[in-house]
Steps between C-alpha positions, in 0.01 A plus 500: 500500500653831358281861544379480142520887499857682487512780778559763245132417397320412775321782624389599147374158420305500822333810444441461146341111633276713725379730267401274209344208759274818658437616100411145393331377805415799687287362885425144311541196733567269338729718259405380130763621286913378565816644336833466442779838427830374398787746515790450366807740370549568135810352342589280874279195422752271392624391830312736669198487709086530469347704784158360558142550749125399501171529669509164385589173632837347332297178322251775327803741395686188347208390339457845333856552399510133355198613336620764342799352408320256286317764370838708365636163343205420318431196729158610652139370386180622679291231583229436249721595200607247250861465493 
């Protein structure tokens, strides 16, 4: 499988990874709270490429993307809510 991070972007991502897993989670084992940064470069999306990391596993940051992709298109009912 292909580095899902360009090399241009890598060190940033990794740092920036590190600091918001330590602000979100600080010492916690198990950690409680997962993200997901996309980066991506203005006006180069068509054709281009989405930079990705998480302190997540892959099935919880598809979930959440899928998620919130429902959400933008309208498609996305909390449970308990009439439809």
């Amino acid at each position: 499988m292909a580095d899902p991070i360009q090399e241009k972007h890598r060190v940033m991502m990794n740092e920036l990874a590190a600091t918001l897993d330590e602000l979100f989670n600080g010492k916690a084992k198990p950690r409680r709270i997962f993200f997901t940064l996309l980066v991506g470069e203005f006006g180069k999306m068509d054709g281009g490429k989405v930079n990705y990391i998480s302190n997540g596993n892959r099935e919880d940051m598809s979930a959440s993307i899928r998620e919130l992709l429902a959400r933008w298109e309208g498609r996305y009912r909390e449970e308990g809510t009439e439809q």
